[in-house]
Structure formats: structure tokens, C-alpha cells
C-alpha positions in Angstrom: -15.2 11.0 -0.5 -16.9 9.5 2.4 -16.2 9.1 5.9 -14.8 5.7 6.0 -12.0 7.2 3.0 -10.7 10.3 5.0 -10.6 7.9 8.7 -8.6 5.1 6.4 -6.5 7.8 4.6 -5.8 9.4 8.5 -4.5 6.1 9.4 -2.1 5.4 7.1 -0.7 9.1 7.0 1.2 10.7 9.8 1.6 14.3 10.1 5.9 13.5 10.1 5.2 12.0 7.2 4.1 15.1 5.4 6.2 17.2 7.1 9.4 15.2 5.7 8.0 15.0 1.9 7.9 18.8 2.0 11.1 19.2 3.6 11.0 20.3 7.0 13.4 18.9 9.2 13.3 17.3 12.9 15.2 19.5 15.6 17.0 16.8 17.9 18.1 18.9 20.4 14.1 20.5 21.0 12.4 17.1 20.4 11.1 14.4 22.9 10.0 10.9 22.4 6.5 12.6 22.9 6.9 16.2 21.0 8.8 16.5 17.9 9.7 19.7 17.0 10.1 20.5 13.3 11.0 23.5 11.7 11.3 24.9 8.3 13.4 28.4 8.1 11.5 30.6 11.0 8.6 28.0 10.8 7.5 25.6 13.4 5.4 22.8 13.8 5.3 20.2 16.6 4.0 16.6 16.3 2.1 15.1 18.9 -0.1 12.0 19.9 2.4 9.5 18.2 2.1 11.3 14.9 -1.5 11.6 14.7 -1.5 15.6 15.5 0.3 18.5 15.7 0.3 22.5 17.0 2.3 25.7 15.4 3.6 26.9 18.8 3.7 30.3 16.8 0.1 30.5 16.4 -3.1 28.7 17.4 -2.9 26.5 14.7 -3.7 22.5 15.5 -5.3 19.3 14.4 -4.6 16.4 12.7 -2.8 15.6 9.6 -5.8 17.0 7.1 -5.2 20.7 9.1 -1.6 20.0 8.7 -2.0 20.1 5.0 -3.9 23.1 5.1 -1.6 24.8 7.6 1.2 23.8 5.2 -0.7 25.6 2.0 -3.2 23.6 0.8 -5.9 25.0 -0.9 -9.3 23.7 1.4 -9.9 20.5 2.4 -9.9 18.7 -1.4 -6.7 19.7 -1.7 -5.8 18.8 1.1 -6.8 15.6 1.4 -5.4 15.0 -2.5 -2.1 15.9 -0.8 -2.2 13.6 2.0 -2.8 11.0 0.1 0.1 11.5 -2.5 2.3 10.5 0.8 0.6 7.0 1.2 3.3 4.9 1.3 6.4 7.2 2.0 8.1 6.2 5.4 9.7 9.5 7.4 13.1 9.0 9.0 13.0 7.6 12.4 14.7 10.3 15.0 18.0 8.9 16.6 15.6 7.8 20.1 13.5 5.8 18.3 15.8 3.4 16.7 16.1 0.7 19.2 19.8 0.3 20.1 19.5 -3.2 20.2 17.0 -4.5 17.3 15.3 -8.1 18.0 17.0 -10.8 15.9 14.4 -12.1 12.9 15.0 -14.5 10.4 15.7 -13.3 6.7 12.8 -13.0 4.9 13.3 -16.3 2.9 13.9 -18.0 5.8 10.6 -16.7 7.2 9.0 -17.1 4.7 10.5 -20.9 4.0 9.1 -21.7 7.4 5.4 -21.1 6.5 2.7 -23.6 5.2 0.8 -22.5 1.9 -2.7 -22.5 2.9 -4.9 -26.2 2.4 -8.6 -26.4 2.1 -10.0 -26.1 5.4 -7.5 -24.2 6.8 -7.8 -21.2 8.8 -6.0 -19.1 5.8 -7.6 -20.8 3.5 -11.8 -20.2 5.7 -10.1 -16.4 5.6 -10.3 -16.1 2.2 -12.9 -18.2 1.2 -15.6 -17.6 3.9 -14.8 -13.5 4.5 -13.3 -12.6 1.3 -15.4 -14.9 -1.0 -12.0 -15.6 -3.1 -12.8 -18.7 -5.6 -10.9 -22.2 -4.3 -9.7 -22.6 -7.9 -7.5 -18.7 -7.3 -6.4 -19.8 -3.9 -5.1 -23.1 -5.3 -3.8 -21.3 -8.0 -1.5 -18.9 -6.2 -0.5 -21.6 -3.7 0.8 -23.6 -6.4 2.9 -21.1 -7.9 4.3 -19.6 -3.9 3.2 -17.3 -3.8 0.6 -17.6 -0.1 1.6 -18.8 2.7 -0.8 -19.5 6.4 -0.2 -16.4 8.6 -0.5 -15.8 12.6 -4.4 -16.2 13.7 -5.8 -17.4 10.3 -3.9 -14.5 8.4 -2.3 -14.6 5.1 1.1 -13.8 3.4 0.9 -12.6 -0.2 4.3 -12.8 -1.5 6.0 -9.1 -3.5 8.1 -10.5 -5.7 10.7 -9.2 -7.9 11.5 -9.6 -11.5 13.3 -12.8 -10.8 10.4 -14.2 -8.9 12.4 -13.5 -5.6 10.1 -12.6 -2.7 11.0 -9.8 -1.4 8.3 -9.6 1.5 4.9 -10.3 1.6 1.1 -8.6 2.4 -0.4 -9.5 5.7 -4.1 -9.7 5.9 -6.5 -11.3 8.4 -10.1 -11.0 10.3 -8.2 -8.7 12.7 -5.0 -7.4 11.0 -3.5 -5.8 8.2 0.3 -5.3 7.3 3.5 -5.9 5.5 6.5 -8.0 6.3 9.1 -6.9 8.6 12.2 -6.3 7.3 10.7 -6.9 3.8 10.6 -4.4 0.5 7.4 -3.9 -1.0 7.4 -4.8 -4.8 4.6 -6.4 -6.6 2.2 -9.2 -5.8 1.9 -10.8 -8.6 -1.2 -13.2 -9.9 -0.9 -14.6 -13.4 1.6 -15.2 -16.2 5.1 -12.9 -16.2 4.6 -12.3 -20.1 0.9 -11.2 -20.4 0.0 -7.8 -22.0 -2.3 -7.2 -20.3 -1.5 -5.4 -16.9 -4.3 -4.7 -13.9 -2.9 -2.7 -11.0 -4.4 -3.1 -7.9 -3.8 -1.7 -5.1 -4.2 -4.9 -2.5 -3.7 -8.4 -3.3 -7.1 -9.4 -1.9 -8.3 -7.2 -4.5 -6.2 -8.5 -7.2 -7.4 -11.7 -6.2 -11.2 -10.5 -6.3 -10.8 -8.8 -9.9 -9.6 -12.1 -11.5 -12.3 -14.1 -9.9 -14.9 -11.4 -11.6 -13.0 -11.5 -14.8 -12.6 -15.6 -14.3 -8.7 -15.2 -14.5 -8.3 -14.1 -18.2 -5.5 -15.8 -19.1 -3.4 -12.6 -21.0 -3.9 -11.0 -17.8 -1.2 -10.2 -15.2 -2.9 -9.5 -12.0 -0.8 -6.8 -9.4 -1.1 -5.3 -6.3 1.2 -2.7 -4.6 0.3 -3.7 -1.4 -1.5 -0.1 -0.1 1.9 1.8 -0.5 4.0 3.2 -3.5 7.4 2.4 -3.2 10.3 3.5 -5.9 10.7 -0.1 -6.6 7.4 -1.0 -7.1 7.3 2.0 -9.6 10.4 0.7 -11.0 8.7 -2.8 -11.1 5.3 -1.2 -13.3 7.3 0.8 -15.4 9.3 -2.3 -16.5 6.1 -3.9 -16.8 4.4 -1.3 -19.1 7.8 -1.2 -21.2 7.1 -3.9 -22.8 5.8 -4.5 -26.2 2.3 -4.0 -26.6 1.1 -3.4 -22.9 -2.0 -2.2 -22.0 -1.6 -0.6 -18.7 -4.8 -0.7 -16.5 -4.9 1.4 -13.7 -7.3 -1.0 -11.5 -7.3 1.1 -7.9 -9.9 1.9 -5.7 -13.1 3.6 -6.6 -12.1 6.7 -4.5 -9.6 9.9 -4.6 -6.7 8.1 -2.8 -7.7 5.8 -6.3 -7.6 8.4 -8.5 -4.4 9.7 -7.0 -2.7 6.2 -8.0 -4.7 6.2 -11.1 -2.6 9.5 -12.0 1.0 7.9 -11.4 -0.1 4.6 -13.4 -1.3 7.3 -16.1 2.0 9.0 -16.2 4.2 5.8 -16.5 2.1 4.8 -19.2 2.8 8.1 -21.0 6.1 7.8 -20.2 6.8 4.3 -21.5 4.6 4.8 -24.7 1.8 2.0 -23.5 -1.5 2.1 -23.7 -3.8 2.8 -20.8 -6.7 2.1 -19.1 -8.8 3.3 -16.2 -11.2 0.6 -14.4 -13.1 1.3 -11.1 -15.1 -1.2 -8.8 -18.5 -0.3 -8.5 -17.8 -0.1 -4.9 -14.9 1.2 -3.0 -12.6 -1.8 -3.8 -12.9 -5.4 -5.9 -13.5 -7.2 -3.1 -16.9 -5.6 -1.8 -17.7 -6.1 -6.1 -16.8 -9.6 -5.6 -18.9 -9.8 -1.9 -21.5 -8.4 -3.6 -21.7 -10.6 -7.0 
């Protein structure tokens, strides 16, 4: 692992997070909006600095959310880092003071989502993807015409999750200056290529779902998903549907790192589950779009 994998994997983990998944639970009446206390039977932990660290007030124990899996029994900093990254994706319960009593009024996610453009040549979505990302014109226009993008905020794009019925359910955001999922929306699949193809590629961004069928010039028994950085129980639910079918090959497509080979592992076990075959395919870099970049 380098350094840029352990700063990315700190972001998108909070130390609640992994508190929650193990089953320690928030004391209300000992908490503030800026110290939440935690316990665990006689255990303590505090999280601090908007989730980012935390202290044992029962020891000199501290850090950030890496320590945290140490302090919590990991076995060095492998296993700990294997842990935090099994929690990408899972959202902790807010505490009562955090929910906003009065929550802004947003249109339904097919309403918002009705309301966008799909990106045009010459577009500020459509420079994004072509310019930064290198992404083909022929798989932009491809994915417009079936929905599935949309023109974001500030030359960002939405990547519609869809669900079995081709419903979107929310959608990726991505841009020269931000990253993020719909709110209000579910994560699912995004979804690039025919709904009956046996061959399945999991990614695990739809930029880079987009980059591997441009290196692999779209094969066309190829479905082309991404899970949008996270692992939800419905886009489980959604591959293991996918894998059940007949004749599946299964390819576990992630990143070229461990938080990779930690998704690799669940894609692995659905296949053994379901009875498909499988199939494990790294970039040569970290991701399919630095392969693509780089081409």
C-alpha cells in the first residue's frame, strides 16, 4: 500500500464508523456535538475532530481511525488497515443532535434527476470526461443515449445506480473538484452495457467502468458495473442477482490495491455462493482510469 491508499481509505472511513460495525454504542447523555462518547461494557472511547480521531479517556491511547483499529484488536497495521477498509461504505447512525429538526425540502430523485441535461459534445460534462478522464466520445454517447449521465453542478457528472427495473435510484457525482453520491439517493449499480450479458466486470467507480470498456473497446457480452466506492446490501443484492444467472462469469474488476482486494474477496464469495464462475482482473495502476490515461 502506498501513501496516497491509506490518506484515501482515512477519508472515507470515520472512527464512528468502525466503532458502530463492532458494536459499541453512543452514550447520549455523555456526548456533545464535538465529543462523542462511546462505550462498550467498561470500555471507552471518545470521538473527536468530526470523526477523524479519537482518545480512550481510560488510557493514553489516541489517533486516528488506523490506531482505532489497533486499539480495538487488530493485529499491526495490515490488519488494521484490512479492517478499515471492510467498513467502506457502511454509514453509522447519526446521534439525535445531529439530525436537523427541520431537513431542507429536495426534489425526489427522479424529479432531480428529470431536471438535468445529458451531457452534449462540447459541454462542460462532456470536456470533464473527455479532456481529464480521456473517456472515448463514442462511450459518452453511448451512456447518454441509454440515461443513464446527466450535466452536474461546475462541469460535474451524474452516473445514474439503477435497479433491476432500470429505475434510478441515485446517481455518482464526479468532477475536477468533487466527488459524491446523490442525496437522498440509494446506491445500487451503475450500469454500462446490455442487462443480459454473461459476462459481468465489477468496478468499483463508474469512471472506471467507463475506462475498462474503452480499453476492452466495449465487448459487447460484457456488462460494465460500478458500486459507486461503497458496498451497500442492495448493491450486493444487485451482483448476486447478477452472478445468479446462467452461465456468469463474475469478474471482480476493483482497484489494484488492498481496499481492491478486500472487494475482490466479497465478489469472490458471491460467486461461490451462487455457483458462477470467477475472475480476478487488476489495472496495472491503481484504477482503469490512470490505465486508460496512460494508453
Amino acid at each position: 500500500m502506498d501513501k496516497r491508499e491509506i490518506e484515501g481509505l482515512r477519508e472515507k472511513v470515520g472512527c464512528a464508523a468502525l466503532l458502530e460495525k463492532e458494536g459499541w454504542k453512543v452514550d447520549i447523555k455523555e456526548s456533545t456535538r464535538r465529543s462523542i462518547k462511546y462505550r462498550r461494557d467498561s470500555r471507552i472511547v471518545i470521538v473527536i475532530h468530526d470523526g477523524r480521531g479519537w482518545f480512550d479517556p481510560l488510557s493514553t491511547a489516541k489517533g486516528d481511525v488506523f490506531s482505532l483499529a489497533e486499539h480495538l484488536g487488530a493485529g499491526g497495521f495490515t490488519d488494521a488497515y484490512d479492517r478499515v477498509a471492510d467498513v467502506v461504505g457502511f454509514i453509522p447512525s447519526a446521534p439525535v443532535w445531529q439530525r436537523p429538526a427541520k431537513p431542507k425540502a429536495i426534489g425526489s430523485i427522479a424529479v432531480r434527476w428529470r431536471h438535468r441535461f445529458g451531457p452534449r459534445p462540447g459541454s462542460p460534462t462532456w470536456r470533464y470526461l473527455t479532456d481529464e478522464r480521456h473517456i472515448p466520445h463514442r462511450i459518452i454517447a453511448g451512456i447518454v443515449a441509454h440515461g443513464r449521465l446527466r450535466e452536474g453542478p461546475h462541469g460535474s457528472m451524474w452516473a445514474a445506480h439503477t435497479d433491476s427495473s432500470d429505475t434510478v435510484t441515485g446517481w455518482e457525482e464526479r468532477g475536477p473538484s468533487w466527488r459524491g453520491f446523490a442525496t437522498g439517493g440509494a446506491k445500487e449499480l451503475f450500469r454500462l452495457g446490455a442487462s443480459d450479458c454473461a459476462r459481468v466486470c465489477v468496478t468499483e467507480a463508474a469512471v472506471d467502468a467507463m475506462s475498462l470498456a474503452a480499453l476492452e473497446e466495449l465487448r459487447n457480452d460484457t456488462l460494465y458495473v460500478s458500486t459507486g466506492g461503497g458496498w451497500a446490501p442492495a448493491t450486493e443484492d444487485a451482483i448476486r442477482a447478477l452472478a445468479r444467472r446462467a452461465n456468469v462469469l463474475l469478474v471482480a474488476a476493483t482497484d489494484n490495491n488492498r481496499q481492491g482486494e478486500v472487494y475482490a474477496g466479497r465478489i469472490l464469495s458471491i460467486a461461490e455462493e451462487t455457483g458462477s464462475r470467477f475472475a480476478r482482473s487488476r489495472p496495472r495502476a491503481d484504477d482503469w482510469n490512470e490505465d486508460l490515461c496512460a494508453a
